[in-house]
N, C-alpha and C positions, 0 to 999 in steps of 0.2 A: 181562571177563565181562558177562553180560546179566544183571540184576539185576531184580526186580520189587518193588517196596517199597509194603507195602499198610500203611495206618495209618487211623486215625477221625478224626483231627484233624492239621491241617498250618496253620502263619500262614502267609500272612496269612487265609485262609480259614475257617479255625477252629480254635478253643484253649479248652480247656478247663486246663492243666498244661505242665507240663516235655514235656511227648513231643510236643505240637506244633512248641514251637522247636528239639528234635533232627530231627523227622523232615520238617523243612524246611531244614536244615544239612544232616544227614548227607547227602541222594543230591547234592547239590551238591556236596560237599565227593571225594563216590565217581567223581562225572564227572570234577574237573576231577584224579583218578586214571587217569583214560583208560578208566574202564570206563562201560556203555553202559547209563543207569539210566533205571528209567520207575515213577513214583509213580501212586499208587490209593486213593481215598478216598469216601465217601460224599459225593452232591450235595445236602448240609444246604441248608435255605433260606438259610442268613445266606451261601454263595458267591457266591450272585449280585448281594449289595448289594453287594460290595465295589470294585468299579467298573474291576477287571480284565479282560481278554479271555476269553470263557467261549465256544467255539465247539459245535455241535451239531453231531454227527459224524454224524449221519443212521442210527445203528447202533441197534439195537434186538433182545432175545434174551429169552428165556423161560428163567426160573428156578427149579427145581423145590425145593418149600417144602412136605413132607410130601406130602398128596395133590394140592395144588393146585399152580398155576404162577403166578406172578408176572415180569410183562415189567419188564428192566431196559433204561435208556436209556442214552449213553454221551456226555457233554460230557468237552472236549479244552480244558485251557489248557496253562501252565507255572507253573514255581516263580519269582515274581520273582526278579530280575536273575540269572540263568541259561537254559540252554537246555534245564534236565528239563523232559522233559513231562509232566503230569500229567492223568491220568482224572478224571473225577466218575461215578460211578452213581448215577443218579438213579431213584428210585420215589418218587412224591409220599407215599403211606401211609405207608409207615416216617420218609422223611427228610424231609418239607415243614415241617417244625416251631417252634416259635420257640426253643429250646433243643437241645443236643446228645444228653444223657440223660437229662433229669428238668424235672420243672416243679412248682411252688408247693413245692417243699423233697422230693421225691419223684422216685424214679424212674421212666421210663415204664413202663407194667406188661409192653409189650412189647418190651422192651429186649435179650432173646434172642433172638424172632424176627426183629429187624433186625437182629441183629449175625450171626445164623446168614442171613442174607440176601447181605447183604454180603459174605459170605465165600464163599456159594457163588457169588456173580454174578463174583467175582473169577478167581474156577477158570474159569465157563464161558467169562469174556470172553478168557481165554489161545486157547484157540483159536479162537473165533467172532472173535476179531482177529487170529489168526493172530504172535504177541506170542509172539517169541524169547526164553527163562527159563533160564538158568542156575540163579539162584538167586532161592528165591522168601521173601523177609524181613517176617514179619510182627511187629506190635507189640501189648504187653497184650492182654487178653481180649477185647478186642472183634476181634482179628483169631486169637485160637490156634486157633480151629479151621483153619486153612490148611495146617497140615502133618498134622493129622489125613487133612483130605480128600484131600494130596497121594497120605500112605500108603495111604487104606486103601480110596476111592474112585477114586482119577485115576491111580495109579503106571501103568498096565499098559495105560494109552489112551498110543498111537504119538506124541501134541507131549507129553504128560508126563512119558515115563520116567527123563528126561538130569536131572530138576529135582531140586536139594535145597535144604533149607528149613533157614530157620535163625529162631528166634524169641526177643525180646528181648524182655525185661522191665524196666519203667520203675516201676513200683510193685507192688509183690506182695501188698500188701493191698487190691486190686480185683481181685478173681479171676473176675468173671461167674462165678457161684455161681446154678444155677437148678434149678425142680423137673425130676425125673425125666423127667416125662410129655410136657417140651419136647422129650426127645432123637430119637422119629421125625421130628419136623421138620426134622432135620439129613440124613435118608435114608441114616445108620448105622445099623447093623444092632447089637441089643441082647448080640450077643456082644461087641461093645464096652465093656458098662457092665460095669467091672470093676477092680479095684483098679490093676493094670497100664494100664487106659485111661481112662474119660471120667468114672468114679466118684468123687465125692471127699465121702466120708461121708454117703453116700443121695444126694448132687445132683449133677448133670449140669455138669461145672464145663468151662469152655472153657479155662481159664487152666493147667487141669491139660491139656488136649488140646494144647495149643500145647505144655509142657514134656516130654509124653512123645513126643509123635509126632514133634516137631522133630529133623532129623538134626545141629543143633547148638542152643545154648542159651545167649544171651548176657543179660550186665547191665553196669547202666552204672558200674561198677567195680569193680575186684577184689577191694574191702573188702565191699562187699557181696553179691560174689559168696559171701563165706564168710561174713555176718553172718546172709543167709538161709537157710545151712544151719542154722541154732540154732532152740530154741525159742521165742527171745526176738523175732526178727524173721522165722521163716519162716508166722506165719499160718495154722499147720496144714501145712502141705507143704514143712516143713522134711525130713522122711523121703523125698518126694519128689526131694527135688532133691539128700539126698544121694547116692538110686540115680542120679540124672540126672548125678552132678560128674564124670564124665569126658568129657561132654559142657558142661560149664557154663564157662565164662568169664566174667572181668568185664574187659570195656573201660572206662577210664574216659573219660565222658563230657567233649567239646573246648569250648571257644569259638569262635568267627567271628570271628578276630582284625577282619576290617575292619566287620561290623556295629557291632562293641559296641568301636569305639575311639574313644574321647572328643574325639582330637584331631581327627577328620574328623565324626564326630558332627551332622548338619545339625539334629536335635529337638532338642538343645539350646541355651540361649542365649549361651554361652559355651565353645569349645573348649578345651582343654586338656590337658597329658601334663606326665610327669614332672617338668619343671624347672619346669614354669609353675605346678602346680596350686596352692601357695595362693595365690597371686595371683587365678587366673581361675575355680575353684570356686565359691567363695563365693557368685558371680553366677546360678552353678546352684541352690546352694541359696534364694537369698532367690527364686530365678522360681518355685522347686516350694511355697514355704513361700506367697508373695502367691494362687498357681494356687489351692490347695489352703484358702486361707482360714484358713491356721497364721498367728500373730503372727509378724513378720519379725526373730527376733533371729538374732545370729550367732552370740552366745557361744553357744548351747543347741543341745547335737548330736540330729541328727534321725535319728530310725532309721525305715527302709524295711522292709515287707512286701510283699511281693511273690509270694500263694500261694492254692493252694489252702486256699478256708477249711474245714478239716476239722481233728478232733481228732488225726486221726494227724499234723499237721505240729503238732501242739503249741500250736496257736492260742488253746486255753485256758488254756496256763500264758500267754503272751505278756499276753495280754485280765489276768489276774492282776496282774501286775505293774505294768501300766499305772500306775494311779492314783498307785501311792507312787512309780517311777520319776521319775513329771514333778513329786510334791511335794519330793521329798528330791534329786533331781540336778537338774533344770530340763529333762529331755527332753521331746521330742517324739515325736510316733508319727504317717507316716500309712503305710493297709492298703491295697492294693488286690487284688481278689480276687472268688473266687463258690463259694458250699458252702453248708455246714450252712445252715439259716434261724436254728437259736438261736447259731450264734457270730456269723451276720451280724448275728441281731439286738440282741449281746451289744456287737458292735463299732461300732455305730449308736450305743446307748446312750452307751457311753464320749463317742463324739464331741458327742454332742448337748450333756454334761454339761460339756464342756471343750472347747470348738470351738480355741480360741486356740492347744491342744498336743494335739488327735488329729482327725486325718480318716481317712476310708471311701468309696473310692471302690469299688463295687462291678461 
């Protein structure tokens, strides 16, 4: 199959969460299936420090954004150590920025209009590139509007019709949730805004467009395919999605056996698998514990964070527990991460107050 996999964030390019290192796995993981993938992402300023091949494909196309048109540009790399190819659309106005979505603890205020940018430039660049689709796979809110536009804009244009769209979901409590007034920007038509469509309690929600428009509807496991149907984790569109379940699956989310194997492992300073590991571990810890400016003991088990700093990962009970954990067991804590400003500024504190058993690396 011919696959087009359109995402906001992909490593090594940019990350904000978990859906950068799937959706830099999965179309590698779909090639070396034998099917014929081609990746798509906004060209944020931070792609081009990262000292990759980034070539300018000389393509340039006009994208219609309510009344006006906005020109989108088109840079060509790949996903390291594979041969997907992967897009940049670049617009300096939306994406030249020093951040993904937000700055000083705030979102950009125009963070619909680039993400309804993105989405439409992704539509035009199919055939202004002339880009064989099978199936067209978009991720979270910043791309649902893609099976909207497939349905209800592009079905009936001659390179669209063969396309079906399949949209996953990586966190459901990010829904790009916007006022009303943003949706002629999208150049739907307000018979759309509708309980059945792009309405989701007075606002223009993308994340609802992706879930109903998509002619499948995937998440990253099956446990949570049913845990979002509930009150307790569906965010409000838990009714949604249980009209949506015979369209909803949950895949569960893989690993990269050869990235993340310890024994081949070149970052760190000691390899290691099953038979060796307490011997050759340990060497790991005291290099993260010396890096990090934690006191280098061995008895004291050091626990890793490694998240999105938001309260939905629970980061405020964790910051809780801190203080008595490292006085009554002898642990350790370090965070690395970016969110909230008061958990960042919560988890700063800890560290200041106890450098020897917590860092923050932000």
């Amino acid at each position: 199959m011919n696959i087009l996999f359109a995402t906001s964030e992909l490593i090594p390019f940019a990350r904000t969460g978990g859906l950068a290192d799937v959706s830099a796995a999965l179309p590698v993981a779909l090639e070396r299936l034998g099917h014929q993938i081609t990746a798509v992402m906004p060209a944020y300023k931070s792609i081009f420090d990262k000292g990759y091949e980034i070539k300018d494909t000389g393509i340039r196309f006009p994208v219609p954004i309510g009344s006006k048109i906005v020109q989108a540009k088109i840079w060509k790399g790949s996903i390291p150590e594979s041969d997907v190819p992967i897009y940049f659309i670049q617009q300096e106005h939306y994406f030249n920025r020093n951040d993904l979505y937000s700055e000083n603890g705030g979102d950009y205020a125009d963070n619909c209009e680039r993400f309804i940018f993105f989405s439409r430039a992704v539509m035009e660049m199919i055939s202004v590139m002339n880009i064989r689709v099978d199936i067209l796979h978009s991720n979270d809110w910043q791309t649902g509007l893609l099976p909207a536009y497939q349905s209800i804009l592009y079905r009936t244009k001659s390179v669209y019709e063969r396309i079906a769209t399949i949209h996953t979901i990586h966190n459901l409590a990010y829904q790009g949730n916007f006022w009303h007034w943003d949706l002629p920007l999208t150049g739907i038509g307000w018979e759309h805004f509708s309980f059945d469509g792009l309405e989701f309690y007075g606002k223009f929600s993308m994340m609802k467009a992706g879930i109903m428009y998509a002619d499948g509807v995937s998440v990253v496991s099956p446990q949570y395919a049913m845990e979002i149907q509930t009150p307790a984790f569906g965010y409000g569109m838990e009714s949604i999605l249980q009209y949506r379940s015979p369209m909803l699956r949950g895949i569960l989310n893989g690993v990269c056996m050869q990235r993340w194997n310890p024994d081949t492992d070149p970052y760190i300073v000691a390899k290691y698998n099953a038979e060796n590991v307490l011997e050759k571990k340990p060497a790991c810890k005291y290099d993260l514990q010396t890096t990090l400016g934690l006191a280098p003991r061995n008895e004291s088990p050091l626990f890793g964070v490694v998240s999105r700093l938001a309260y939905q990962k629970g980061i405020d009970l964790i910051a809780d527990v801190v203080p008595l954990w490292v006085e009554k067991h002898g642990v350790q804590f370090c965070f690395l991460g970016r969110g909230d400003r008061h958990l960042e500024s919560r988890l700063a504190g800890l560290a200041g107050r106890d450098p020897d058993n917590v860092a923050v690396r932000f």
